[in-house]
N, C-alpha and C positions, 0 to 999 in steps of 0.2 A: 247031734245038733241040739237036742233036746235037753244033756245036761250042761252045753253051753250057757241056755239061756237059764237055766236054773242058776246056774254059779254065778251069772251076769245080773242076778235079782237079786240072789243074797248080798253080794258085793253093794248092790245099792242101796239095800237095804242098813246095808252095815254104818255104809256111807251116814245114808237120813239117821241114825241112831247116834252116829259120833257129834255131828253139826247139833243134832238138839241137844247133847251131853253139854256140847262147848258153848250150846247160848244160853243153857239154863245156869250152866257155872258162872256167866259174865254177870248174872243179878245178884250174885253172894258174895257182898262188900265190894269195897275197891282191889283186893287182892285178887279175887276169883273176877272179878274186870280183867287183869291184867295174866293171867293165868290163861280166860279164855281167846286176849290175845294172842300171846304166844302160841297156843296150843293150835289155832287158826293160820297162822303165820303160813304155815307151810303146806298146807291144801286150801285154803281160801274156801270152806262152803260160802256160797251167801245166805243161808238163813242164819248161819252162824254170825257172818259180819254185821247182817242186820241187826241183829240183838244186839251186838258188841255198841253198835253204832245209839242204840235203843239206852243200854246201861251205862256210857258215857253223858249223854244226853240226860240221864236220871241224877248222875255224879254231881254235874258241873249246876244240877239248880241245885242238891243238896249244897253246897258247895256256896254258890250264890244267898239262901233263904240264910246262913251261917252269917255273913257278910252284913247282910241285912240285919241280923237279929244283934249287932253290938250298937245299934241306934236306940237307944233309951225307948221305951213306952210303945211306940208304932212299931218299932222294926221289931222287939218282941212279940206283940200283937202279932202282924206277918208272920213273924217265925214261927210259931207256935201253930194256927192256922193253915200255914204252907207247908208241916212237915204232916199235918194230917192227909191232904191231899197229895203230896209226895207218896205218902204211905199206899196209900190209893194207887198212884202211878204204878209203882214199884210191885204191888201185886197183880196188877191187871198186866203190865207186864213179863211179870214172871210165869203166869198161867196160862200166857200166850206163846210163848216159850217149852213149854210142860205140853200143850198141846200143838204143838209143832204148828203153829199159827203163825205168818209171819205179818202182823198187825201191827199198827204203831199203841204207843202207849197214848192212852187216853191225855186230853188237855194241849199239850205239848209234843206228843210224837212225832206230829208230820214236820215240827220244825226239826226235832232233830235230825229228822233225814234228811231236810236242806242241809242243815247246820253241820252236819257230820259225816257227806255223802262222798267225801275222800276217804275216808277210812275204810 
């Protein structure tokens, strides 16, 4: 009985160590997004998905501040501005991740988990 539950801890163990692998790879670029999709695809943790959901949600305002920044004078102003605070995002994020946190990212997290909460 007793080395049951041992091998039923490690297993979990192994578990919580693969999911933090996969959510910390989803903050490294858009490729390691897409990477720790896949890699998630097929066990589903949720701390994993939440990250996933956390590093799309990081993507799509890089992604937006971009958009923004081809508006002459203000939308560079913005851009410049917002990719500091993105930066911000994006580590407060990732360290949240790194310590198996499953927090939103500061500013804008809790929208992404509205915004994202199919995935």
């Amino acid at each position: 009985m007793m080395s049951t539950e041992i091998k039923h801890e490690r297993t979990d163990h192994l578990a919580d160590e693969e999911a933090k692998r996969i959510a910390v790879i989803s903050y490294i670029t858009i490729i390691g997004m897409v990477i720790a999709f896949v890699m998630n695809n097929e066990k589903k943790f949720g701390f994993a998905s939440y990250h996933i959901r956390q590093s799309i949600g990081l993507c799509v305002t890089g992604l937006a501040l971009g958009v923004v920044g081809v508006v002459p004078i203000i939308g560079w102003l913005i851009n410049i501005l917002g990719v500091f605070v993105l930066l911000y995002m994006w580590i407060m994020a990732l360290m949240n991740a790194i310590n198996a946190k499953e927090k939103p990212a500061p500013i804008l997290g809790k929208k992404y988990e509205e915004w994202f909460k199919g995935i």
